[in-house]
LUMMARGU-722333 format. One record per residue (C-alpha): residue in three letters; x, y, z. Coordinates in pm, whole numbers, plus 50000, padded with zeros to 5 digits. Example, Ala and Ser with C-alpha at 12.3 -4.5 7.8 and 13.67 -1.06 7.14 Angstrom:
<atoms>
  rest      X      Y      Z
   Ala  51230  49550  50780
   Ser  51367  49894  50714
</atoms>
This chain:
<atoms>
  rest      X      Y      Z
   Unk  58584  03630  93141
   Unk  58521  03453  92818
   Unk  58837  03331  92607
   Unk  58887  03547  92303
   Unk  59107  03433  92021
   Unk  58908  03536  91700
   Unk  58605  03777  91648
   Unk  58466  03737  91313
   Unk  58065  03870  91209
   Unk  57921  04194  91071
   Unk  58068  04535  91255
   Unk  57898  04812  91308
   Unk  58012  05095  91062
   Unk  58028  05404  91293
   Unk  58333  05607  91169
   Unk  58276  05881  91389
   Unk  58576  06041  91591
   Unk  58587  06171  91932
   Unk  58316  05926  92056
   Unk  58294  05991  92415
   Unk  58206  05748  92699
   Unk  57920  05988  92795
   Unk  57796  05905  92393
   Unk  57836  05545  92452
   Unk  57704  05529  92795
   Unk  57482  05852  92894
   Unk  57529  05948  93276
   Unk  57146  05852  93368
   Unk  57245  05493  93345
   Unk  57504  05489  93524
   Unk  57296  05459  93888
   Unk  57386  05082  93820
   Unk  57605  04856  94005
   Unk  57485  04561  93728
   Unk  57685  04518  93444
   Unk  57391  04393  93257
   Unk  57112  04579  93077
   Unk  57278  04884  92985
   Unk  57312  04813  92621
   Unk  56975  04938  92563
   Unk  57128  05256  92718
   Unk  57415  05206  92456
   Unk  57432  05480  92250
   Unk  57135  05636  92320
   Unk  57215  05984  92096
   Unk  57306  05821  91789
   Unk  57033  05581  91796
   Unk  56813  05892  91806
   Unk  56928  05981  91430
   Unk  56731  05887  91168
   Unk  56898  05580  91010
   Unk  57162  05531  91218
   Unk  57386  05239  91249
   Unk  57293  05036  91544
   Unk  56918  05068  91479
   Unk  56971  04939  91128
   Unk  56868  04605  91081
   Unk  57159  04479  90892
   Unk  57379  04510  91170
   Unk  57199  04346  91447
   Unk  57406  04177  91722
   Unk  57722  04316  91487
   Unk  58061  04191  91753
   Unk  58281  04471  91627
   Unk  58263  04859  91599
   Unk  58435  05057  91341
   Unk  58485  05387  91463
   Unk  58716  05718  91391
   Unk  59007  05866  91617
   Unk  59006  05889  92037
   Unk  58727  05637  92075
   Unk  58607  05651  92437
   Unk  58779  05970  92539
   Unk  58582  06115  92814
   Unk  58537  06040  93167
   Unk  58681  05631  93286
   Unk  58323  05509  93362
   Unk  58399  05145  93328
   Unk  57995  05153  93235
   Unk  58107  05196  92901
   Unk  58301  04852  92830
   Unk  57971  04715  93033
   Unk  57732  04864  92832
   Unk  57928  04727  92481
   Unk  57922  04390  92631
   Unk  57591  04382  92698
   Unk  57539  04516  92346
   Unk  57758  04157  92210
   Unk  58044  04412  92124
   Unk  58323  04218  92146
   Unk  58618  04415  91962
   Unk  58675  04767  91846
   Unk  58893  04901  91580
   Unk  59022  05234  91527
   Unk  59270  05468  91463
   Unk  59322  05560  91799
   Unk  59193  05545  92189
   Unk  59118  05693  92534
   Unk  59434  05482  92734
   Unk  59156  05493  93011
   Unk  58855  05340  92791
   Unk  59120  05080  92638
   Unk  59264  04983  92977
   Unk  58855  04926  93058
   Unk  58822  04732  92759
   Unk  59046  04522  92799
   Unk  58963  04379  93192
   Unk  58573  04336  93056
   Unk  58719  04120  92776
   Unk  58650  04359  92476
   Unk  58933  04352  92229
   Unk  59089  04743  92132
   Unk  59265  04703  91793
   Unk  59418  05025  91636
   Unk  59468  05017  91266
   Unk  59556  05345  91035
   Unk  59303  05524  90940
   Unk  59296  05426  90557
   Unk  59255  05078  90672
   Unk  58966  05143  90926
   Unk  58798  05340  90604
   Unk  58818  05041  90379
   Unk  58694  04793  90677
   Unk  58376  05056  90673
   Unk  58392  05000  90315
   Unk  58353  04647  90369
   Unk  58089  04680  90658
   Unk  57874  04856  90432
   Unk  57872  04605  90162
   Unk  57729  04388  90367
   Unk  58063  04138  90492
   Unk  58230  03997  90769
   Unk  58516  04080  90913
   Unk  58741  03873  91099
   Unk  58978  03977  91376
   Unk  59270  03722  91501
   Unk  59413  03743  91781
   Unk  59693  03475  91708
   Unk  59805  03584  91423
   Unk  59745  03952  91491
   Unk  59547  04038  91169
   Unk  59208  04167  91035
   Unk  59092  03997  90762
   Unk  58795  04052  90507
   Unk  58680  03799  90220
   Unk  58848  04079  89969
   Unk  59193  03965  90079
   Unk  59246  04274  90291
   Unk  59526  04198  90558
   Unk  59569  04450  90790
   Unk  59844  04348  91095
   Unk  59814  04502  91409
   Unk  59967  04498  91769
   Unk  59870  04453  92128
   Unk  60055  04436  92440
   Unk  60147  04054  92527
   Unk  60001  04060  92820
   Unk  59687  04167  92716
   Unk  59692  03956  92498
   Unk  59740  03617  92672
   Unk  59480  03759  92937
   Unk  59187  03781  92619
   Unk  59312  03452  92466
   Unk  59315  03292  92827
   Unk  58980  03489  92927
   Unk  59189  03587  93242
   Unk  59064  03869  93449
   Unk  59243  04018  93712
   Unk  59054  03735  93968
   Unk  59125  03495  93711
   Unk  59467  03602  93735
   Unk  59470  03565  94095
   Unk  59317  03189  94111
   Unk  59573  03119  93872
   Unk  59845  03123  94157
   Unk  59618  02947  94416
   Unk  59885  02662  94433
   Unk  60163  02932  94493
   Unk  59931  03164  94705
   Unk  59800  02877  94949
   Unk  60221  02756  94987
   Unk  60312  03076  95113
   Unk  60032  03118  95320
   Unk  60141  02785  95479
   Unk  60472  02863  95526
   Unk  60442  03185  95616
   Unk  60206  03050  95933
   Unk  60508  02803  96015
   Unk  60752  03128  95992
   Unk  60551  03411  96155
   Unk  60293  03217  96388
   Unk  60188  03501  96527
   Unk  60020  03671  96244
   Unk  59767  03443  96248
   Unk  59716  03432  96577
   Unk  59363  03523  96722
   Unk  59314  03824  96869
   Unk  59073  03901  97168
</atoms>
């Protein structure tokens, strides 16, 4: 998994609430093991409106979604956190998430932020006209050339896992040294469970 500390580009202004992982990921896609090539899948029923956001030109390879209340309710398809990846999505902010889309988010790297609604509204202000926004994961803020500050909190540990770009294998290979000594002592202690069988 890639390190995130700070995401910082255009976002996508989406504002809508209630955006369902069948909306961000359709079903017919999801005959895929691969976790690449679905973001042209991404979306597929707003990017059938006229003018919609992540058609638009303006916001092309955008790293962060602004979207309403209960983003990614729906079914867990971990398809959806693929299919934003593949898309370049790298954070979304919003009032409010599915626990089951955010706990998805967060092992495929993608980073969930929850602001009040008033402050996702002016970040869509700011989308809009055309700025970046900047989300930092050290100092826990979202940031916009205006001077908006807007402070916001994650769980620690989910935290030092996006900052470290630890997965849960990453995790793992993280205690090799203390993994491989208790392997080796526990062959000295309990021979017999490594014993052969035939």
């Amino acid at each position: 998994m890639t390190p995130v500390t700070i995401v910082q580009g255009r976002a996508y202004p989406l504002g809508r609430k209630n955006v369902d992982t069948d909306v961000i990921i359709p079903a017919q896609y999801l005959k895929t093991i691969s976790r690449f090539g679905l973001g042209r899948g991404a979306f597929e029923t707003v990017r059938a409106e006229p003018g919609n956001v992540f058609d638009d030109p303006a916001y092309a390879g955008a790293p962060i979604i602004l979207a309403g209340d209960n983003f990614g309710c729906g079914s867990s398809r971990e398809h959806a956190a693929w299919a934003l990846n593949d898309m370049g999505v790298t954070a979304v902010v919003a009032p409010s998430f599915s626990d089951i889309f955010s706990g998805n988010a967060f092992k495929n790297g993608i980073v969930t932020v929850v602001l009040a609604e008033d402050a996702v509204e002016r970040l869509i202000e700011v989308a809009k006209a055309g700025e970046p926004i900047t989300i930092d994961l050290e100092s826990l803020t979202v940031t916009t050339p205006f001077q908006d500050r807007f402070a916001f909190s994650i769980d620690a540990f989910r935290r030092h896992c996006l900052m470290n770009g630890l997965d849960e294998v990453g995790l793992t290979l993280a205690r090799d040294v203390e993994i491989s000594g208790f392997e080796r002592q526990m062959a000295v202690d309990r021979p017999w469970l490594g014993a052969a069988t035939g």
